[in-house]
BAZA-507079 format. One record per residue (C-alpha): residue number from 1; x, y, z; residue in three letters; chain. Coordinates in pm, 1 decimal. Example, Ala and Ser with C-alpha at 12.3 -4.5 7.8 and 13.67 -1.06 7.14 Angstrom:
// residues 2
    k         X         Y         Z    r  c
    1    1230.0    -450.0     780.0  ALA  A
    2    1367.0    -106.0     714.0  SER  A
// end
This chain:
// residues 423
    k         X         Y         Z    r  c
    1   22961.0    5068.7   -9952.0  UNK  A
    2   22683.2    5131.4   -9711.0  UNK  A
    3   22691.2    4924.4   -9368.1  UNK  A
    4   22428.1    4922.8   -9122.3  UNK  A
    5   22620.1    4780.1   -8761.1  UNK  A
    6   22388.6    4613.0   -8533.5  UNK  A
    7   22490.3    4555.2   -8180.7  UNK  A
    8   22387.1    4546.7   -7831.5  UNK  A
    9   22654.0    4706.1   -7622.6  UNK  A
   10   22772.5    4557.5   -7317.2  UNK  A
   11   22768.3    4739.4   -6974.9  UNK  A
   12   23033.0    5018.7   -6949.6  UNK  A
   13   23073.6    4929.6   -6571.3  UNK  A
   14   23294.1    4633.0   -6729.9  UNK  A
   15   23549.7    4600.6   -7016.5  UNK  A
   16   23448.1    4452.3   -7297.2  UNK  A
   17   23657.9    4319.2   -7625.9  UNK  A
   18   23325.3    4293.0   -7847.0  UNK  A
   19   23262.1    4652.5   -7782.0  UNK  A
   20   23683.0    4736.8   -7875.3  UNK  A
   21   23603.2    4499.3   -8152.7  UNK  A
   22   23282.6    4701.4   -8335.6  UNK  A
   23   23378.6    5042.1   -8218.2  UNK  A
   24   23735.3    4955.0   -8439.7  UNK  A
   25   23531.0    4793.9   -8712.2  UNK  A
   26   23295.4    5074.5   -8740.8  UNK  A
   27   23630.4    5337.8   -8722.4  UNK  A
   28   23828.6    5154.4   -8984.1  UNK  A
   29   23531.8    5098.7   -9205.1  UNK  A
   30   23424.0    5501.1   -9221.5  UNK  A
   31   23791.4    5587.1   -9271.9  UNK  A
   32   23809.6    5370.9   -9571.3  UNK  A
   33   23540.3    5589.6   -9721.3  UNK  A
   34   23248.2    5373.0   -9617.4  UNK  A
   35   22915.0    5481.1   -9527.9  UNK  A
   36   22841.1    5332.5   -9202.4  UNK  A
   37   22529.3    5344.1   -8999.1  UNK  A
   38   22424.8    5185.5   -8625.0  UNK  A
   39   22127.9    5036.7   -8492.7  UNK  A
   40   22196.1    4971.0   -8106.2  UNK  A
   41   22092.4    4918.0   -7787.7  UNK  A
   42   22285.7    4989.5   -7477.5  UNK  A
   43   22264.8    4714.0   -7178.5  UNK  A
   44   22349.0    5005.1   -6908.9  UNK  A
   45   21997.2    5123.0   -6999.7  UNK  A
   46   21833.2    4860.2   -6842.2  UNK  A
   47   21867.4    5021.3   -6505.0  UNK  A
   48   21646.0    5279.8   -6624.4  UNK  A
   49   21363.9    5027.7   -6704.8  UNK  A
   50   21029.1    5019.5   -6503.3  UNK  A
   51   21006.5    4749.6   -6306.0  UNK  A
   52   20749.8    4652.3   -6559.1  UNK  A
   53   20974.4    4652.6   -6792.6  UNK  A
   54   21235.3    4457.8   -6673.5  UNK  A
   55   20996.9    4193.6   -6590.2  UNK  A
   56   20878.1    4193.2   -6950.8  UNK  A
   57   21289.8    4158.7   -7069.0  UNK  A
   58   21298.3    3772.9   -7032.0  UNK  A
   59   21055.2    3729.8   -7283.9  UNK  A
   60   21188.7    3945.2   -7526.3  UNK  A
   61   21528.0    3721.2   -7549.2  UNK  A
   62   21391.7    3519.3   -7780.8  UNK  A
   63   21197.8    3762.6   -7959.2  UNK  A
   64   21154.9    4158.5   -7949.2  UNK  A
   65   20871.5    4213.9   -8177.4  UNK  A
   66   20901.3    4656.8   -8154.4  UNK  A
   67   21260.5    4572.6   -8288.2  UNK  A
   68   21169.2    4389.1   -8573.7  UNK  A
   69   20956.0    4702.1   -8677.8  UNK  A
   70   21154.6    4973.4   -8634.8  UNK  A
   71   21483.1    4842.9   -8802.6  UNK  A
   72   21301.6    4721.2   -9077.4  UNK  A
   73   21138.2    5069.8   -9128.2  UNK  A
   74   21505.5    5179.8   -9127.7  UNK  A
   75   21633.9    4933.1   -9327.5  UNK  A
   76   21368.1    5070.4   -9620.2  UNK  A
   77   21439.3    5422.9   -9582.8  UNK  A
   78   21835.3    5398.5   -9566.0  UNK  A
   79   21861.7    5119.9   -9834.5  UNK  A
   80   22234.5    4983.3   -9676.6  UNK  A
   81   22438.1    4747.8   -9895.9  UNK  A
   82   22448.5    4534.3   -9633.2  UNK  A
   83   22387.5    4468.9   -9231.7  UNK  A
   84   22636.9    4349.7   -9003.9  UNK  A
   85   22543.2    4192.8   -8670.1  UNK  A
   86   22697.3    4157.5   -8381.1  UNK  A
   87   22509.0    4086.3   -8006.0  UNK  A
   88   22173.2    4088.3   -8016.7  UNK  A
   89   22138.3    3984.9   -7662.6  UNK  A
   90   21956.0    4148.4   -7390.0  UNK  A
   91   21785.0    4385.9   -7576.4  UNK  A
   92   21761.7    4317.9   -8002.9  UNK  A
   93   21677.2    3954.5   -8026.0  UNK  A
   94   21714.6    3791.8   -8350.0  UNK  A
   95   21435.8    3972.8   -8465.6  UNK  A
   96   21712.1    4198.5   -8618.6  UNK  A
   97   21721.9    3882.3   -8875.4  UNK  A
   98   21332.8    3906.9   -8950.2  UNK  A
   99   21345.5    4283.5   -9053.2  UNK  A
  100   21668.2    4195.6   -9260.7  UNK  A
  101   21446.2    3947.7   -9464.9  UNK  A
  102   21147.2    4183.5   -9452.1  UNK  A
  103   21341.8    4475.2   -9603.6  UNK  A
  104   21529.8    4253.5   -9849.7  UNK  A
  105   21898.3    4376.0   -9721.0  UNK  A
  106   22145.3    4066.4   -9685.9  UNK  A
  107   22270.4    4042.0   -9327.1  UNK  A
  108   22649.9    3942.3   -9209.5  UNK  A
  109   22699.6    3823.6   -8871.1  UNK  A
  110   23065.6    3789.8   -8641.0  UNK  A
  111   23028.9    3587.5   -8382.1  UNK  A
  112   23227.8    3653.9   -8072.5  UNK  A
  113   23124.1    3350.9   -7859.8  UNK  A
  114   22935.1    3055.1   -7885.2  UNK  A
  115   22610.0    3123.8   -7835.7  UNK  A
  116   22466.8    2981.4   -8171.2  UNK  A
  117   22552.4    2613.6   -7935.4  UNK  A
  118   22542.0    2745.6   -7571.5  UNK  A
  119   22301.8    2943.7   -7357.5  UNK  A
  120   22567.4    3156.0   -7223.9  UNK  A
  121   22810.4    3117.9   -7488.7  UNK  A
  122   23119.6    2971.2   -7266.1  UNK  A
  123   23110.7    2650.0   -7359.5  UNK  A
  124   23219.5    2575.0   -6937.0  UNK  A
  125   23054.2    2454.4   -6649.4  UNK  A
  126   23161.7    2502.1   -6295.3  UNK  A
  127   23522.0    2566.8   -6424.4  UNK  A
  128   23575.4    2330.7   -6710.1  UNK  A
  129   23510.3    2310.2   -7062.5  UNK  A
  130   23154.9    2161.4   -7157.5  UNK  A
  131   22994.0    2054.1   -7492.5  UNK  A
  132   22692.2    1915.0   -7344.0  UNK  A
  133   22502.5    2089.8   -7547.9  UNK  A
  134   22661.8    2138.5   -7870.9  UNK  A
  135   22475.7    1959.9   -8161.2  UNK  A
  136   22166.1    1916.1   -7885.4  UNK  A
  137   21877.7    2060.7   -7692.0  UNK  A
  138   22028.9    2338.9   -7485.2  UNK  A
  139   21806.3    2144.7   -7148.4  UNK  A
  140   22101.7    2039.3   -6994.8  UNK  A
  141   22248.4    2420.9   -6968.0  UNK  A
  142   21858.4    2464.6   -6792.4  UNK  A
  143   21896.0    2187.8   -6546.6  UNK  A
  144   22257.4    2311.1   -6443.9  UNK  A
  145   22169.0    2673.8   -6485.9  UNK  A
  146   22447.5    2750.9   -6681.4  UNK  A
  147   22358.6    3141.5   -6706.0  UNK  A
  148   22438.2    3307.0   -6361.0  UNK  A
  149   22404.8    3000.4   -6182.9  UNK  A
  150   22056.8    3015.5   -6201.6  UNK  A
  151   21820.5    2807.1   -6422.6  UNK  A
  152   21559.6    3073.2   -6468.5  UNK  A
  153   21753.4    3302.7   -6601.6  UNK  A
  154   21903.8    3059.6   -6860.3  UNK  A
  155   21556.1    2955.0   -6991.9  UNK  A
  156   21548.3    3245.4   -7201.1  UNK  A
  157   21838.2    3222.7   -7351.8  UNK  A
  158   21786.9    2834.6   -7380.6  UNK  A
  159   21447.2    2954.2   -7541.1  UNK  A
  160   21586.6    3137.6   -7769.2  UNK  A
  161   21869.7    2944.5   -7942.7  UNK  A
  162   21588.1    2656.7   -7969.8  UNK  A
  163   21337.1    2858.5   -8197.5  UNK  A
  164   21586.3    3072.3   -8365.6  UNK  A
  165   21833.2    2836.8   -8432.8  UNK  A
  166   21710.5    2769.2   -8806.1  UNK  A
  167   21619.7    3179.1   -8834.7  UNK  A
  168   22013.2    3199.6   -8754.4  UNK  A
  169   22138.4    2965.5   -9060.2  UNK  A
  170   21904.0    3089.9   -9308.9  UNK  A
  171   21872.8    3449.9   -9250.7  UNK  A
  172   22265.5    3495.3   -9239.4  UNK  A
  173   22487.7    3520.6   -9565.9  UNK  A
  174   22772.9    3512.1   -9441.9  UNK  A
  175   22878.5    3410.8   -9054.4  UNK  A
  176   23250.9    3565.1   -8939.7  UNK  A
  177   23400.2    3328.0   -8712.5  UNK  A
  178   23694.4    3463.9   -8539.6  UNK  A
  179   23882.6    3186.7   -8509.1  UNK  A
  180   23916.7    2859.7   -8683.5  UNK  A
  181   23897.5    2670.5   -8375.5  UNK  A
  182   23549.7    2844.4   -8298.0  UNK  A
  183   23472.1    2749.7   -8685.7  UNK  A
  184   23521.9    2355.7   -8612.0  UNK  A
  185   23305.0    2371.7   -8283.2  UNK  A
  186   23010.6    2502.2   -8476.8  UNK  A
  187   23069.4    2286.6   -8746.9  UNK  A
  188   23061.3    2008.3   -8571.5  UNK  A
  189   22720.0    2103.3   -8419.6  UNK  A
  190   22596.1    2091.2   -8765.6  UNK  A
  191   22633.9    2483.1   -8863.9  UNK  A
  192   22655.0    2502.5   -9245.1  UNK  A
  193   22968.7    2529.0   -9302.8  UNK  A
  194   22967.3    2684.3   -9635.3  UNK  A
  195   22826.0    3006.1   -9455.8  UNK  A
  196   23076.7    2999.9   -9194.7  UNK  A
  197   23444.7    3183.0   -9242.5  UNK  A
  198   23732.0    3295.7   -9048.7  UNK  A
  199   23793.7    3676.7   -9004.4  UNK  A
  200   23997.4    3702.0   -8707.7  UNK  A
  201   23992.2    4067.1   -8545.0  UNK  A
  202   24181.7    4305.5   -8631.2  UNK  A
  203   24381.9    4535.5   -8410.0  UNK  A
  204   24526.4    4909.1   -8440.3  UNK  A
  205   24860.3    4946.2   -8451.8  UNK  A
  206   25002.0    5126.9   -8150.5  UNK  A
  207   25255.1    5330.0   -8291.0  UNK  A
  208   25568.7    5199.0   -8083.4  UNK  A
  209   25675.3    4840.8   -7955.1  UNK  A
  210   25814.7    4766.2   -7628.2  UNK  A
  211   26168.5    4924.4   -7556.2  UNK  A
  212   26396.3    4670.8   -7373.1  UNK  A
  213   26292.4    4332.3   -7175.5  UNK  A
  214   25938.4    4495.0   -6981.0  UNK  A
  215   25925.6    4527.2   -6636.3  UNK  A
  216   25620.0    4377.0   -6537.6  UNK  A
  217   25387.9    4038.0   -6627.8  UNK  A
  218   25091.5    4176.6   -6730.1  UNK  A
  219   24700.5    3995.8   -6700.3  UNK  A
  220   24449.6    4204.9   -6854.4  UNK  A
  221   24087.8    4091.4   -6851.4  UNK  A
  222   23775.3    4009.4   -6670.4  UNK  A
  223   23829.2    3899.3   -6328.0  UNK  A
  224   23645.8    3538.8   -6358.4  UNK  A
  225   23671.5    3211.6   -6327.8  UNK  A
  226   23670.4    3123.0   -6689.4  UNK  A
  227   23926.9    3375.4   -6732.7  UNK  A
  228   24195.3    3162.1   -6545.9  UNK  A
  229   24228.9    3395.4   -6268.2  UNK  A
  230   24250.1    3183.3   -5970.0  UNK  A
  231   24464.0    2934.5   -6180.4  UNK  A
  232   24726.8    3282.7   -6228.9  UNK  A
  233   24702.0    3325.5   -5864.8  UNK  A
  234   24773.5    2949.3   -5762.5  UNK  A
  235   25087.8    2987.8   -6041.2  UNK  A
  236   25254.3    3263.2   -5888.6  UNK  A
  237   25192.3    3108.3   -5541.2  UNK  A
  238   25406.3    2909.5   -5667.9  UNK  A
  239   25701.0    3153.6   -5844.0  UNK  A
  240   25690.8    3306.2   -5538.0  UNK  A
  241   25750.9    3029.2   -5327.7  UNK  A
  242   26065.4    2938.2   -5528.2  UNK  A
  243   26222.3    3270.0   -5508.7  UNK  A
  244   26014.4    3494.1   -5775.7  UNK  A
  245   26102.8    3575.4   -6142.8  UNK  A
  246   26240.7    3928.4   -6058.0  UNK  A
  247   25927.1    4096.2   -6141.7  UNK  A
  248   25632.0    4172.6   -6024.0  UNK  A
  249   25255.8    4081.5   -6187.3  UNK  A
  250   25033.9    4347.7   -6281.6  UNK  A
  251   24611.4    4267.2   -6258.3  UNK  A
  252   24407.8    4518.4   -6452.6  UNK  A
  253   24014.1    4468.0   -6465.5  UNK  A
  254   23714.7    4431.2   -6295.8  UNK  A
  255   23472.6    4120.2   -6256.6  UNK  A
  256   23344.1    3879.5   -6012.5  UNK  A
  257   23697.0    3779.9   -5856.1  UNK  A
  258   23765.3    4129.2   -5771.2  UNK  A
  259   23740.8    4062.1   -5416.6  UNK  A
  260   23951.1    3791.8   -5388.9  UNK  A
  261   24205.1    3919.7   -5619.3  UNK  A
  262   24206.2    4257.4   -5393.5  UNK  A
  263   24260.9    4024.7   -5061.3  UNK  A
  264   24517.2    3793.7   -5211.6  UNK  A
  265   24693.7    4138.8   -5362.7  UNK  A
  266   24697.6    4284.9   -5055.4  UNK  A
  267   25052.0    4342.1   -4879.2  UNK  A
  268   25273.5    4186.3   -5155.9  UNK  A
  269   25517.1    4363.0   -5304.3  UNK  A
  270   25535.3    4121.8   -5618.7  UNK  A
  271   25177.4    4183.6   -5723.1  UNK  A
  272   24973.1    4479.3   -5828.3  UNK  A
  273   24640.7    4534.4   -5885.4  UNK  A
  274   24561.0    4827.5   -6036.5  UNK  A
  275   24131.0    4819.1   -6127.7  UNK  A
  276   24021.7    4898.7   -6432.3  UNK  A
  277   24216.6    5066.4   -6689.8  UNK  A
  278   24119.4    5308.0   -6952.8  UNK  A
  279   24220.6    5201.7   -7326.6  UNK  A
  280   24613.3    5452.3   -7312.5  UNK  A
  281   24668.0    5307.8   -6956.0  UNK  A
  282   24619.9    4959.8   -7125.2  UNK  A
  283   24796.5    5029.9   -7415.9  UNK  A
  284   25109.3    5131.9   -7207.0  UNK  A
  285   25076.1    4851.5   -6938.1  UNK  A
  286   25095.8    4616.5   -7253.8  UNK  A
  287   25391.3    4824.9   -7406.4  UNK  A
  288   25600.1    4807.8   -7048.4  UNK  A
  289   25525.4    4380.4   -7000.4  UNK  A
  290   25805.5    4133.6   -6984.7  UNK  A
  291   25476.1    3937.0   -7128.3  UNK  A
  292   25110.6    3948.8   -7139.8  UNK  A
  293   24957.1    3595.4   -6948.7  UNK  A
  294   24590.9    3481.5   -7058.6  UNK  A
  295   24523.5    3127.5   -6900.5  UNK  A
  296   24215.6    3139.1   -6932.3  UNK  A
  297   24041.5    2801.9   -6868.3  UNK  A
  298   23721.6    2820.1   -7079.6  UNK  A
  299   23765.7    2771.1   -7510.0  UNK  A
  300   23829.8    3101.0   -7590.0  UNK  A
  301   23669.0    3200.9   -7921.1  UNK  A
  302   23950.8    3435.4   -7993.3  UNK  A
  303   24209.4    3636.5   -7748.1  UNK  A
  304   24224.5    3999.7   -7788.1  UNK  A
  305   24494.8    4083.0   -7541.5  UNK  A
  306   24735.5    3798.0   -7686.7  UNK  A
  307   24694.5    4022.5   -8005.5  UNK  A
  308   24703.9    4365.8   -7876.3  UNK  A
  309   25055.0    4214.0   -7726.8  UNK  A
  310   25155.8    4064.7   -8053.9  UNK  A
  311   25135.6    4495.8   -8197.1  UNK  A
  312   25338.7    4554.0   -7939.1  UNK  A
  313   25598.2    4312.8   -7982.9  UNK  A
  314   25534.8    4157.7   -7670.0  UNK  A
  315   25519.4    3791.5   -7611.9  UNK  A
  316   25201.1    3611.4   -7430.7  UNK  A
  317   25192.7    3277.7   -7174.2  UNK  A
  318   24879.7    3146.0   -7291.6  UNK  A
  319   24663.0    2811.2   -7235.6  UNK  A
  320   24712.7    2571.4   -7480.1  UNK  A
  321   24366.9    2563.4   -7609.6  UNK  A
  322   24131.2    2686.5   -7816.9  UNK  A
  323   24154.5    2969.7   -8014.3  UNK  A
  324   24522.3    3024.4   -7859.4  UNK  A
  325   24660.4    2744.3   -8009.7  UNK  A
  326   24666.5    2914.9   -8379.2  UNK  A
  327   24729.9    3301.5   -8241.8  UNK  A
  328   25077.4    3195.9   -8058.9  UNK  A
  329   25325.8    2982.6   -8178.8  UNK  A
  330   25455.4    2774.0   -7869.2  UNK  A
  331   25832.2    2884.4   -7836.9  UNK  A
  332   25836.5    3150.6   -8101.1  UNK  A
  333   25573.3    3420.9   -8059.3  UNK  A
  334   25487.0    3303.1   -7696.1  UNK  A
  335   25434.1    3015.7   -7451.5  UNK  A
  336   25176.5    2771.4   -7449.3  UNK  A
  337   25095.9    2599.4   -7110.0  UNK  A
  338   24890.5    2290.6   -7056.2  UNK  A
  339   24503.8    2431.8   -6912.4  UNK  A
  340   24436.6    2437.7   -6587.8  UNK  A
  341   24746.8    2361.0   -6475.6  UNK  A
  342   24907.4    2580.2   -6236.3  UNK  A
  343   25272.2    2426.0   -6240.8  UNK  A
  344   25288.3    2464.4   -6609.8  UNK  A
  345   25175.7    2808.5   -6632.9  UNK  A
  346   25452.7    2873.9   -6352.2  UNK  A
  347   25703.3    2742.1   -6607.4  UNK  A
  348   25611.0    2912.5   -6911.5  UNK  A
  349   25592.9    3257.3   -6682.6  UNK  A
  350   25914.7    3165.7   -6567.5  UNK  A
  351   26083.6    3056.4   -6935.8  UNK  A
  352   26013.4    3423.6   -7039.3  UNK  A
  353   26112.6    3624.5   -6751.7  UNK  A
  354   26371.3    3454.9   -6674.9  UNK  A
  355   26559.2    3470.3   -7057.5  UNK  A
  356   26547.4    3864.3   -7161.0  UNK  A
  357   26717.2    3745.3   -7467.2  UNK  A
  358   26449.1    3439.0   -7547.2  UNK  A
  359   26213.4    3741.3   -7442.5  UNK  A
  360   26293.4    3991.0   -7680.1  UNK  A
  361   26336.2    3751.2   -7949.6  UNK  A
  362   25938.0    3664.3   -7935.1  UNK  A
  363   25870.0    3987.6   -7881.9  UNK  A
  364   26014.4    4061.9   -8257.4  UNK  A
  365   25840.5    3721.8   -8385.4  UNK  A
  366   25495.8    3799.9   -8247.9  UNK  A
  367   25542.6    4188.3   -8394.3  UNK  A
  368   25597.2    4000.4   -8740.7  UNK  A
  369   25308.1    3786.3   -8698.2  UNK  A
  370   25068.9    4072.3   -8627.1  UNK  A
  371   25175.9    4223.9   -8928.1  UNK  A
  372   25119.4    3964.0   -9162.8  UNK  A
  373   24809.0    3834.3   -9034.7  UNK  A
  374   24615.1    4140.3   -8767.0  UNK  A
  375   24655.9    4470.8   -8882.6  UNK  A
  376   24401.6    4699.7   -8967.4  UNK  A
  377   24468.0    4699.1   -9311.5  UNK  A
  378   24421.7    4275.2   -9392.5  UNK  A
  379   24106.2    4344.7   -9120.9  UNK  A
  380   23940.3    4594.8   -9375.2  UNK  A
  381   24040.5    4367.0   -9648.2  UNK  A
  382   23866.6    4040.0   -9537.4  UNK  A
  383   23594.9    4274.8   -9380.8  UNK  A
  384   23491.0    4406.3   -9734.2  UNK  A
  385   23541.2    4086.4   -9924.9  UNK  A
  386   23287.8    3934.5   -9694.3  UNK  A
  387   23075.3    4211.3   -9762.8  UNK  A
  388   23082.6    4132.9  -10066.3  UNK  A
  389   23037.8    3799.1  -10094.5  UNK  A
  390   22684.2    3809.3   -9882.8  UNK  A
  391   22530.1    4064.7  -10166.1  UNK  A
  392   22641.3    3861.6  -10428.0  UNK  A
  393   22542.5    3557.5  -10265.8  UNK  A
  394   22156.5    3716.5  -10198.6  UNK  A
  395   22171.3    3890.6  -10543.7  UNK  A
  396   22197.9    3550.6  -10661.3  UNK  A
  397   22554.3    3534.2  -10719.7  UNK  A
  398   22630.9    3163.1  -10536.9  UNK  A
  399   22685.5    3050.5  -10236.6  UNK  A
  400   23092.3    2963.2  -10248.0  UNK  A
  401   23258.9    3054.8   -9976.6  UNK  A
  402   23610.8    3161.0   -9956.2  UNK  A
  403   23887.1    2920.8   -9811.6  UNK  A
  404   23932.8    2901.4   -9447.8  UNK  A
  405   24225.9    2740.9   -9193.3  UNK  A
  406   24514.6    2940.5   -9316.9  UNK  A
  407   24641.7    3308.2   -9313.0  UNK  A
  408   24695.6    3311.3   -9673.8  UNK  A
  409   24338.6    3231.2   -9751.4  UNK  A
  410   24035.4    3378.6   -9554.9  UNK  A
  411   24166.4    3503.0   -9213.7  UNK  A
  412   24170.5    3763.1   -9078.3  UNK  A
  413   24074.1    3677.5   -8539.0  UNK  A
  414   23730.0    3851.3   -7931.2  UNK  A
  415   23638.9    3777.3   -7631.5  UNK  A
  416   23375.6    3616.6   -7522.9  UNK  A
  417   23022.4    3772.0   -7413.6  UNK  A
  418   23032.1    3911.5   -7110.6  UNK  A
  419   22717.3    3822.4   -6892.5  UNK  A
  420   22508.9    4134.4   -6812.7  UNK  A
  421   22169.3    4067.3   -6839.5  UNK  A
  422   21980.0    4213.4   -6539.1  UNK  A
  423   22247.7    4525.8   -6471.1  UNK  A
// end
């Protein structure tokens, strides 16, 4: 099969899953035997920009015209089998959908977030989970300038899921959700749901699994609000208070919290925060945790690092929401706490550290669950079946979409968009 990938990379200055997530696709795909091409655009490029230029940017959110023109010249020349898109925003637009029609190629898309229903794709305002907008005008994300804090900067975006909203559902075959709770969300905003299905990401198998009980809780991540970080902090406030759990927490990333995180760090011999690591320094903090923690406070569309734990037969403490509800089974592969509450993610930190055996034991469940529903091998097989189903579906084939809501039907589960715009 030929693939064309389409995808606006993220800044490298921060880590991003969606970028783990295509570069994986993309490897996995080619070593299958496929033929796979890429059409992208790099957000660190923006910096370069005339000033001109990045005046211009804003208005082509909604709609890059240049892009529509070039991929469709490429699409005619290379004749894929299909196109799979991923982010489209700063620099692509959906005008990637336009020169799909115009060359006549049917067009897949995953989406990591929830941008087809909010500006910025959170679904949160000022720390807690909003729908205001889901099923509506995106104004309300305008008047509270839910992008950056700052309502100019969402009107673009706002702009853009307005007029393209329609180009979305009728210029896509086939819509990847990677998560069944991201799947009812857009359903309920009137989606159609016979184009939507679950493919949950895949992850690579590491090789090993963790030796022993870990020495270390592990948070892994953007350093934001949504993220749960000051909720972590507040949590093991509290351990600490109460005599610790015997070890100490590990922060790796980068992101608007940094600051804070480095001041609160600072001095303690139970916490360490170590920046940002490279993929084998992640790989090997994950191996060496007692558990992997990911309270994040927003709807999370996905959960990479819960799953990247799971191939390493490591347990996670995760919020009990959202798309973590169906990766981690409360008690067995991991522990759910209620959100945003810091006294119940203190308890389910403490259930696991302070039980090796309980530890170990959903270490070895979670390893079993990643095998039977996250390796690389079911990833390429729901990745190709959906493939498949778009070309049949333009070629005239029907529209029927495979089952969804259980991993012996279509599954197969990212993180949500990072905001870069304007770095």
């Amino acid at each position: 099969m030929h693939v064309l990938v389409v995808h606006n990379r993220y800044a490298s200055a921060q880590p991003s899953g969606e970028n783990n997530v295509v570069d994986q696709e993309v490897a996995l795909l080619r070593e299958a035997g496929h033929r796979v091409g890429a059409f992208e655009r790099r957000s660190d490029d923006i910096g370069a920009l005339s000033l001109l230029a990045k005046a211009a940017l804003p208005l082509r959110v909604p709609w890059n015209p240049a892009v529509r023109a070039e991929l469709a010249a490429r699409l005619r020349a290379e004749r894929p089998d299909v196109v799979h898109v991923h982010n489209v925003f700063p620099l692509l637009s959906p005008a990637v959908l336009a020169a799909c029609a115009d060359a006549g190629v049917p067009a897949v898309a995953t989406l990591h977030n929830y941008t087809q229903v909010c500006p910025p794709g959170t679904l949160q305002r000022d720390g807690r989970p909003c729908t205001e907008c889901v099923g509506a005008t995106p104004l309300p994300a305008v008047r509270h300038g839910c992008y950056r804090g700052s309502r100019l900067a969402t009107v673009p975006l706002a702009v853009s899921l307005s007029v393209n909203r329609r180009r979305w559902w009728s210029g896509v075959e086939r819509f990847f959700c990677i998560s069944t709770a991201q799947r009812d969300v857009l359903v309920r905003s009137g989606m159609p749901a016979e184009r939507l299905a679950v493919k949950h990401n895949f992850v690579p198998d590491p090789g090993s699994c963790r030796a022993g009980a870990g020495e270390h809780l592990l948070y892994l991540g953007r350093l934001a609000e949504a993220k749960g970080v000051r909720l972590l902090m507040a949590a093991w406030d509290e351990l600490a208070a109460a005599g610790g759990v015997g070890v100490p927490l590990v922060i790796a990333g980068t992101g608007p919290l940094e600051r804070e995180v480095t001041a609160w760090a600072a001095g303690r011999d139970d916490v360490r925060y170590v920046g940002l690591y490279d993929p084998d320094q992640c790989r090997g903090a994950i191996a060496r945790a007692v558990a992997v923690v990911a309270p994040s406070t927003w709807l999370e569309a996905f959960g990479l690092v819960v799953v990247e734990a799971m191939a390493a037969g490591v347990p996670a403490v995760a919020a009990g929401h959202g798309a973590f509800v169906e990766l981690v089974e409360d008690g067995v592969t991991g522990v759910l706490h209620r959100p945003g509450e810091a006294s119940s993610l203190a308890t389910g930190i403490r259930r696991i550290a302070g039980d090796p055996v309980l530890g170990r034991e959903m270490g070895r469940a979670a390893r079993l669950r990643y095998e039977r529903g996250f390796s690389p091998a079911i990833g390429l097989e729901r990745l190709v079946e959906g493939y498949r189903t778009a070309i049949a579906v333009r070629a005239g084939g029907g529209d029927s979409a495979p089952p969804t809501g259980n991993d012996k039907g279509w599954l197969a589960a990212g993180h949500p968009r990072e905001q870069e715009w304007g770095q």
